[in-house]
N, C-alpha and C positions, 0 to 999 in steps of 0.2 A: 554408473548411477544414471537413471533417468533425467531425463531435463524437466522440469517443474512446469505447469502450466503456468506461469506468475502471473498471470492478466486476471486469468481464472481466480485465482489463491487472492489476491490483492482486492478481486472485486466483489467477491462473497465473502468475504470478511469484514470489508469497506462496509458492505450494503446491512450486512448483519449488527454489525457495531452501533451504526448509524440507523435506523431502525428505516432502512428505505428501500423501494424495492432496485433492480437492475438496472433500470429504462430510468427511471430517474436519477440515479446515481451517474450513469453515461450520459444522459441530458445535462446535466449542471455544467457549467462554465468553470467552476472552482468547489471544492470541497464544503469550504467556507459558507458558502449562497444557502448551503442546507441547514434547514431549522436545528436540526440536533448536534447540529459538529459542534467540538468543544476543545480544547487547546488537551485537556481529560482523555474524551475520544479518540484522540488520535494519536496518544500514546500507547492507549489500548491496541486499536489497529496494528502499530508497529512490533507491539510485542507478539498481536496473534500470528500474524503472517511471516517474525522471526520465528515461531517456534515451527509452526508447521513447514517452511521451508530449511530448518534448522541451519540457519545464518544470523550474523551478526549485524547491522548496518552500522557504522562507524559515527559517534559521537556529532562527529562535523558535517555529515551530510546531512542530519536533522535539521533543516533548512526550512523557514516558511516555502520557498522556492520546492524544494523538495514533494513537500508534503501537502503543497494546497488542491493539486489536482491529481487526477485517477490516474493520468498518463504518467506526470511524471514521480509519482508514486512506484507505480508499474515499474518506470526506468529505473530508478533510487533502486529497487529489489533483484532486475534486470541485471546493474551493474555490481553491484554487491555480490550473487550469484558467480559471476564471469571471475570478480575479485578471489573469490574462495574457489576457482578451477570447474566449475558446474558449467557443461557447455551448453553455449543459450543464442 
């Protein structure tokens, strides 16, 4: 199996979801700072970026902590991946 670009995948998703472009979405401090995120949003997000990298992310890790920035978003997907043997 290919290794997933996940930074890639998490942040055209992100930025899509979120109706923002790249450079802004890596600019923001937090997820949150942006006009359109929404508690709504960002379970979308999580659902796109599980289907296309076809994984599951576990109940408990839906974490404000998890989910309020690109990075540790990225990581949340990063580690989830490594969890289900996708080497990363």
């Amino acid at each position: 199996m290919e290794t997933p670009d996940v930074r890639a995948v998490v942040t055209a998703h992100t930025a899509e979801v979120l109706g923002t472009d790249h450079a802004d979405l890596s600019s923001a401090d937090a997820l949150t700072d942006l006009p359109t995120f929404s508690s709504f949003r960002i379970v979308e997000i999580v659902e796109r970026i599980e289907e296309e990298l076809d994984t599951e992310v576990e109940a408990s890790e839906l974490t404000p902590d998890n989910l309020s920035r690109l990075d540790t978003l990225v990581a949340l997907f990063e580690r989830t991946l490594r969890a289900d043997g996708v080497p990363g």
